[in-house]
C-alpha positions in Angstrom: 40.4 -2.2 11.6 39.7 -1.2 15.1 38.6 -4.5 17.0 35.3 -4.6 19.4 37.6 -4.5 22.8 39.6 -1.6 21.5 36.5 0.0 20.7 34.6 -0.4 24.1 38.3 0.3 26.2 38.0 3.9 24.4 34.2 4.7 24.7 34.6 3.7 28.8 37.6 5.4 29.3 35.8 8.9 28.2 32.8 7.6 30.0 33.5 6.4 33.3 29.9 7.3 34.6 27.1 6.6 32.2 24.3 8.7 33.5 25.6 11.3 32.0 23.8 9.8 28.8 20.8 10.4 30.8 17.6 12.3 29.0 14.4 11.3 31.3 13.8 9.7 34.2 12.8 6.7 32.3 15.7 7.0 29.4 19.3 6.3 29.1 20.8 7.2 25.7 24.6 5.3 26.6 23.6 2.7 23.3 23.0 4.8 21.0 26.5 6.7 21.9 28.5 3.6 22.2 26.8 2.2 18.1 27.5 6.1 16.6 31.0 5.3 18.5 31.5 1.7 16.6 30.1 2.4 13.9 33.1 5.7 13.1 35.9 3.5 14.9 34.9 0.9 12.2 34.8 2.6 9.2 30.8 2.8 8.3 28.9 5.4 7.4 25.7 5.7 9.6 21.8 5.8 8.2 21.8 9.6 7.4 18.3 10.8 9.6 18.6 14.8 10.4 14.6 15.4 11.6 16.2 15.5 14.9 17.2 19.7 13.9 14.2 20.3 12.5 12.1 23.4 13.4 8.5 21.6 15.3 6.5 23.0 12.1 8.4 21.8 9.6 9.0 18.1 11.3 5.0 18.6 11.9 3.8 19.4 8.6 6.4 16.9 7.3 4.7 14.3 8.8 1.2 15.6 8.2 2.0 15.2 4.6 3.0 11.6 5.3 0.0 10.3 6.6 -1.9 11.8 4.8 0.2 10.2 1.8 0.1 6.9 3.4 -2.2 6.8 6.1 -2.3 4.3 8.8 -4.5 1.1 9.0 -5.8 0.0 12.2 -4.4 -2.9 14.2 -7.2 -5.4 13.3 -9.6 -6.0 16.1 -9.2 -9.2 17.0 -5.4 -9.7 17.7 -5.9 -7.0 19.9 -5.3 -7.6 23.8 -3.5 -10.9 22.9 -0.6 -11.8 25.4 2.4 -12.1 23.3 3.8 -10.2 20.4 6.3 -11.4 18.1 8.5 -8.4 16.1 9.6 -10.6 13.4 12.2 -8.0 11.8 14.4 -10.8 9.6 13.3 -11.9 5.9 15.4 -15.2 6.6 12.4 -18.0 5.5 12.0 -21.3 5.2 8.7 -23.6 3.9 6.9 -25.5 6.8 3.7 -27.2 5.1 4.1 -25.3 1.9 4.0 -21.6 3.8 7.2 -19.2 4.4 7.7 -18.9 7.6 10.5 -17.2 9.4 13.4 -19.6 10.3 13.9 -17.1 13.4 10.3 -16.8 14.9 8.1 -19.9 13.6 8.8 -22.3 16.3 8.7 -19.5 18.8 5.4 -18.5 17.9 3.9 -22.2 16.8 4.9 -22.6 21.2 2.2 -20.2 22.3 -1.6 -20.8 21.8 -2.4 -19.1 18.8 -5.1 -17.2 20.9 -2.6 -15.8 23.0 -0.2 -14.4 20.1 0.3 -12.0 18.1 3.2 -12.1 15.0 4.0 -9.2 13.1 5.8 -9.4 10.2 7.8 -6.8 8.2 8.2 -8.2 5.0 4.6 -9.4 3.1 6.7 -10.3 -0.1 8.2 -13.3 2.0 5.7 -14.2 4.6 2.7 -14.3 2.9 0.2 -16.2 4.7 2.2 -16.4 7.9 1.8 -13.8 10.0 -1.1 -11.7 11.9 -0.2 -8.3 9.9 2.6 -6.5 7.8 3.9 -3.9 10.3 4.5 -0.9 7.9 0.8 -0.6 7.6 0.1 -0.1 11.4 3.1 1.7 12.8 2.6 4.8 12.0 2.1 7.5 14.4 0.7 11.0 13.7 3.6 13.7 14.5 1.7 15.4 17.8 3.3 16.8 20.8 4.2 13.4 22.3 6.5 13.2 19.6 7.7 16.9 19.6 8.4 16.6 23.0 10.7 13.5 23.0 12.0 15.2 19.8 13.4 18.1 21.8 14.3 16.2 24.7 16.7 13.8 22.5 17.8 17.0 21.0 19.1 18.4 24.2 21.3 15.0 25.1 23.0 15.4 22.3 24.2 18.7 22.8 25.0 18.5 26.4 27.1 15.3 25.3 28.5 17.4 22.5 29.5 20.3 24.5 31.6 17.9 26.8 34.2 17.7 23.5 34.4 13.9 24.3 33.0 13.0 21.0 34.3 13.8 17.8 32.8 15.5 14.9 32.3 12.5 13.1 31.0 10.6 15.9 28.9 13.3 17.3 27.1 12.9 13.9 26.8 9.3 13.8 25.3 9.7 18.0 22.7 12.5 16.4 21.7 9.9 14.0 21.4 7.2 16.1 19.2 9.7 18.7 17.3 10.4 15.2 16.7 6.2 14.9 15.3 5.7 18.2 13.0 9.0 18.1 11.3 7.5 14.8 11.1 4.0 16.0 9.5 5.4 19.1 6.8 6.9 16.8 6.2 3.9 14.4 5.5 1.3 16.9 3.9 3.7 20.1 0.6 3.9 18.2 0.4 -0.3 17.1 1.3 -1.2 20.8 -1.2 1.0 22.6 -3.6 -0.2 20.4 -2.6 -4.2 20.4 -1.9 -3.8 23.8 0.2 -6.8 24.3 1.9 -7.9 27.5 5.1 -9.5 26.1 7.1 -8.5 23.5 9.7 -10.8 21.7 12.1 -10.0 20.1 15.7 -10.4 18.0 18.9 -8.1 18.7 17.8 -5.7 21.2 20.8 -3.3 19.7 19.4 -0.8 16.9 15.8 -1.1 18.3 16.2 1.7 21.1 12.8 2.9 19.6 10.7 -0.2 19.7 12.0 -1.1 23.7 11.1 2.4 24.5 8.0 2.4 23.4 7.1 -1.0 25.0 8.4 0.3 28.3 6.2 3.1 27.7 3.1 1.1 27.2 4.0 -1.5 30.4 5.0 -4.3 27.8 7.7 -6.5 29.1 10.8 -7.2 26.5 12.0 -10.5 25.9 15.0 -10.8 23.9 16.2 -14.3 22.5 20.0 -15.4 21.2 20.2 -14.8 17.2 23.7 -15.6 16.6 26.7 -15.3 18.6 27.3 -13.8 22.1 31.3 -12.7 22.9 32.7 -11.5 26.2 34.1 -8.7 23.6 30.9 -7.4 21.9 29.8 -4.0 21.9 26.2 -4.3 23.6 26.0 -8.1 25.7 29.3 -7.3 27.7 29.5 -4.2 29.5 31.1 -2.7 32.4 29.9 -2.5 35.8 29.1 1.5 35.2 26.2 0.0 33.0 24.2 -1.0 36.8 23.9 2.7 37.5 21.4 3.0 34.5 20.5 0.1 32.8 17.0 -0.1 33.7 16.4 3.1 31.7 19.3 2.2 28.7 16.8 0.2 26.9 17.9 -3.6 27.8 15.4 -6.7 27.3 13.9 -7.4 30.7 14.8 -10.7 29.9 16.9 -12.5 27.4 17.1 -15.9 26.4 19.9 -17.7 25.1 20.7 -20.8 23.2 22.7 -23.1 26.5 24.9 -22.6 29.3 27.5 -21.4 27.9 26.1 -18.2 26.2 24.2 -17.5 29.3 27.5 -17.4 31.4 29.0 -14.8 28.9 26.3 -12.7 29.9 26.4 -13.4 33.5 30.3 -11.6 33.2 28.4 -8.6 32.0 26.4 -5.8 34.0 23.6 -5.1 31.5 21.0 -8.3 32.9 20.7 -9.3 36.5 21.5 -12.6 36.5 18.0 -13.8 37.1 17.1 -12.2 33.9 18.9 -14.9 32.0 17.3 -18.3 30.8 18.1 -20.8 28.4 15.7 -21.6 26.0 17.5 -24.1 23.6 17.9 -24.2 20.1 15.0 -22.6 18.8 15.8 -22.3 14.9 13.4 -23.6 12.3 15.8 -26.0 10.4 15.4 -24.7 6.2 15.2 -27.8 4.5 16.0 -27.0 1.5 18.9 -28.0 -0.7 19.9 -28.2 -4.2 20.4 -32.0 -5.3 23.8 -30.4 -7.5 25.5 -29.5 -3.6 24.4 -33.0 -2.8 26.2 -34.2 -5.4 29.5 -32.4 -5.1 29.6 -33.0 -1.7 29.0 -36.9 -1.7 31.8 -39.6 -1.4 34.5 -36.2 -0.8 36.3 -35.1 1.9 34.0 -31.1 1.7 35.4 -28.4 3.3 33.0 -25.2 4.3 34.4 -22.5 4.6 31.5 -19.6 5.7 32.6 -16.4 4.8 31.5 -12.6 6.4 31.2 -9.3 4.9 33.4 -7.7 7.3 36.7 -10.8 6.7 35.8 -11.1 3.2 39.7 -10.7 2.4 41.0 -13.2 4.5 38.3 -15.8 3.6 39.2 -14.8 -0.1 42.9 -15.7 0.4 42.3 -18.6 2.5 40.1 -20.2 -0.3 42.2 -19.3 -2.8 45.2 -21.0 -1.0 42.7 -24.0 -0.4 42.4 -24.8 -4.2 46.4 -24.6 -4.6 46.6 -27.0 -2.1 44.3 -29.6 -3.0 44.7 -28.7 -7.1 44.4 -32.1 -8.8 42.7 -34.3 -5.8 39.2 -35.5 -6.7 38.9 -36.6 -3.1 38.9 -32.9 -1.6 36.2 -30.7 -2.2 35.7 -27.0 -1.1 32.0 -25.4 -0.3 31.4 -21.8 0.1 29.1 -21.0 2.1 28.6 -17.0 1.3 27.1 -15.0 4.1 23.3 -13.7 3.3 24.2 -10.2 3.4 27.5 -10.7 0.7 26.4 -10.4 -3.0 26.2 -13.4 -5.4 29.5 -12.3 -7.5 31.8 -11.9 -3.8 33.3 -15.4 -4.9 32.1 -15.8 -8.2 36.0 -15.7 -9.4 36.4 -19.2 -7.6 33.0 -20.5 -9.6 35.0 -21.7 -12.4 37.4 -24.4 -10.4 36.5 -28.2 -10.9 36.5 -28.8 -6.7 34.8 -25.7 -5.9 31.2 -25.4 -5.1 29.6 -21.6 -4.0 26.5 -22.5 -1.7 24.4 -19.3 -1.6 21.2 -21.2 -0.7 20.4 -24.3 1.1 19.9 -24.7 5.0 23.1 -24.9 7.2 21.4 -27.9 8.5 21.0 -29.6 5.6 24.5 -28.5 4.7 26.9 -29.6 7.5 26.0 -32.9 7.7 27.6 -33.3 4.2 31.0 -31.5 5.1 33.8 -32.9 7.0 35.8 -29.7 8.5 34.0 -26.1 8.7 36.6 -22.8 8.6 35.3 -19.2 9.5 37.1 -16.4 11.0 34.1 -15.6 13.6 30.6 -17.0 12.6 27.9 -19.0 14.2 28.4 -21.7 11.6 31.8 -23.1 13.5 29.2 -23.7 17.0 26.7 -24.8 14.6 29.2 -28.0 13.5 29.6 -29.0 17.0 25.8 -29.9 16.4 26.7 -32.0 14.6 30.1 -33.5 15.8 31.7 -31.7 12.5 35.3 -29.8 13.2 35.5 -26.2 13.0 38.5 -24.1 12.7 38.8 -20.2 13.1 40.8 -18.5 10.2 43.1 -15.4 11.6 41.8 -12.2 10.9 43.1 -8.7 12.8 39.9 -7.1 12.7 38.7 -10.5 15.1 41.7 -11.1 17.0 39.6 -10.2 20.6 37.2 -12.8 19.1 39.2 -15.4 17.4 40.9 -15.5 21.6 37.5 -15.7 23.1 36.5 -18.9 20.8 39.9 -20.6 21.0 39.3 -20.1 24.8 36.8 -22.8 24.3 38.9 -25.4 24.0 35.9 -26.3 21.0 37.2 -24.8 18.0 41.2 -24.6 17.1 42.9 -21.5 15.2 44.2 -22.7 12.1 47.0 -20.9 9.7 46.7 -19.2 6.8 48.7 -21.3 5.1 46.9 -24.6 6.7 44.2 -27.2 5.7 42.1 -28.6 7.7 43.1 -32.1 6.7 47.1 -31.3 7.5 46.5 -31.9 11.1 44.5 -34.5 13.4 40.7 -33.4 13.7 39.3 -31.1 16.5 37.3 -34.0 18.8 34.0 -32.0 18.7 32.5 -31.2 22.5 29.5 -32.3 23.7 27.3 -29.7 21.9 24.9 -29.2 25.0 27.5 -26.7 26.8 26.1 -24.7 23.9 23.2 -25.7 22.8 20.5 -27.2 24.3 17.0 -28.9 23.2 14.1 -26.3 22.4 12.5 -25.8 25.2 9.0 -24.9 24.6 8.3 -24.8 28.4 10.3 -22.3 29.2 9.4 -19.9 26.4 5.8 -20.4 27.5 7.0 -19.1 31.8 8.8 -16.5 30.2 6.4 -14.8 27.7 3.0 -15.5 29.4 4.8 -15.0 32.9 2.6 -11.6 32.8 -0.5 -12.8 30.7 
């Protein structure tokens, strides 16, 4: 598989000078090339989405039809005009006081004076009772010439950028539907925002949202962006070349992002994509999920527990690597091995290992209450080896091609060491964990607060 640095070395190389990925004065399309660019160098097939080529009448009666179908509720009156609003686009929960709440947003939003909030949710099947209103029944815009227009305009990038020849078929595709993404997130959240008419919006992953920051922008809202997970000097939108000055204003960055400690704030500070007083650490923000089986408890207890936390995208090699674990510690009581499957694998990706007497598959229970009941963790690339040093708990990274340019930038750290195929993490001396405020720091309520009611 094509790694992240390979990927970005061959999407600069065509593209020296980004503005040619320009489509208004106030837009910049180089994202949604660069993700259509990934996403073909990497194997997946892209969202299919082809209203871009559709005549004005039929994309107009089209969406006549559908709100008409499912017409659109008001924002309610009185979170209107509130300061901050929170996009909460993850259906990761936890219970705080016998209420789901997002582990993502919850202490984000419980840090701003409810009268000065506003917390949209996208999922009502998980966040009932949390939450100002279920987004899907507000964002919905009515397909008028506003639409039409930046309809046409996206059109026209895309074949300018097509008629260059420096995309391929498949990847001029893939950059279509991409345009086709941000043109219909535009639409469902330009109507919600002009009538909620926040100041500050937060929100997670600004990648894949081109729609929702464009429409903020286009209502005066400022973006705020906070740390979900990793941040590499290799990935595909936090690390970009100096070209990326010349138009990131109008490419559809956070104005602001906040991260979880120094260290993931000096990553960024390599790239060109923030100004380097755009950057702030917040702290460890998560809501710990509390939850945990008693039966984990129980395997884990009095053993020497291994977690190894798997990915979709190294499933192989944390297949193999478990596999070779059993072998290896076959007929010792004192060894135990915990799988801790990613959310988006499926409950049967390790179900083969179910069966063995020192295995344990952990598809549920909070990291936090997990880790403090392992000894070693072993990943290829996931935020569960940073989240050990939370806890003092050795972390190994597991070779994997795909990861090399990442597996280099974490060994770099001096925090985590590379471990063989072919190794445990009990054959060796344990990693001495680092202090784990180089990477995470406190929550720090405070400077959420300057950041997101800086303009309210």
């Amino acid at each position: 598989m094509t790694t992240f640095s390979q990927i970005k070395e061959h999407f600069y190389g065509r593209f020296p000078d980004l503005t040619v990925f320009d489509c208004r004065p106030d837009l910049n399309v180089v994202k949604c090339a660069l993700e259509a660019v990934q996403f073909i160098a990497q194997g997946f097939k892209f969202p299919h989405d082809s209203h871009l080529v559709w005549s004005p009448a039929f994309y107009v009666a089209r969406g006549v039809l559908s709100a008409l179908w499912r017409p659109s509720a008001p924002v309610p009156r009185e979170v209107r005009d509130r300061s901050v609003m929170f996009a909460v686009d993850t259906s990761r929960a936890t219970t705080v006081d016998g209420v789901v709440v997002s582990t993502s947003f919850h202490r984000l939003a419980m840090a701003i004076p409810a009268a000065k909030r506003i917390v949209v949710t996208n999922n009502r099947a998980w966040f009932t009772g949390w939450g100002d209103y279920e987004v899907a029944d507000h964002r919905r815009s009515f397909p008028g010439p506003e639409m039409i227009a930046l309809k046409r305009d996206l059109l026209d990038v895309h074949r300018r950028i097509a008629a260059t020849g420096l995309l391929s078929q498949p990847e001029g595709m893939a950059f279509q539907h991409a345009l086709a993404r941000l043109h219909a997130g535009y639409g469902g959240w330009i109507s919600a925002l002009r009538a909620a008419r926040p100041r500050t919006l937060g929100l997670l992953c600004h990648y894949h949202k081109e729609g929702l920051i464009y429409a903020a922008r286009s209502c005066g809202v400022r973006v705020v962006e906070f740390q979900h997970g990793l941040i590499d000097r290799n990935d595909i939108f936090y690390c970009m070349p100096s070209a990326v000055r010349d138009v990131r204003e109008r490419a559809l960055f956070p104005d602001t992002m906040l991260t979880y400690g120094p260290y993931w704030s000096g990553i960024l500070r390599e790239g060109h994509e923030f100004a380097a007083t755009s950057i702030d650490e917040i702290g460890y923000y998560l809501q710990p999920d509390s939850s945990i089986d008693e039966e984990t408890r129980a395997f884990c207890t009095g053993a020497a527990t291994v977690m190894v936390a798997t990915q979709p995208r190294t499933a192989d090699a944390c297949r193999a690597y478990i596999a070779f674990l059993i072998e290896r510690h076959r007929g010792d009581d004192g060894v135990r091995i915990l799988i801790r499957s990613h959310p988006a694998e499926g409950p049967r990706d390790y179900e083969r290992f179910a069966a063995e007497p020192n295995v344990r598959i952990a598809n549920r229970g909070g990291i936090d209450r997990l880790l403090p009941l392992v000894r070693a963790v072993v990943s290829v690339y996931s935020t569960v080896l940073f989240d050990a040093i939370r806890y003092g708990i050795p972390s190994y990274s597991l070779h994997d091609p795909a990861y090399a340019d990442y597996i280099g930038s974490i060994s770099a750290t001096h925090a985590i060491r590379f471990i063989d195929a072919r190794q445990s993490p009990f054959d060796s001396t344990p990693v001495v964990p680092e202090d784990p405020g180089r990477f995470y720091l406190d929550f720090r309520p405070d400077v959420l607060q300057r950041h997101l009611l800086a303009s309210g």
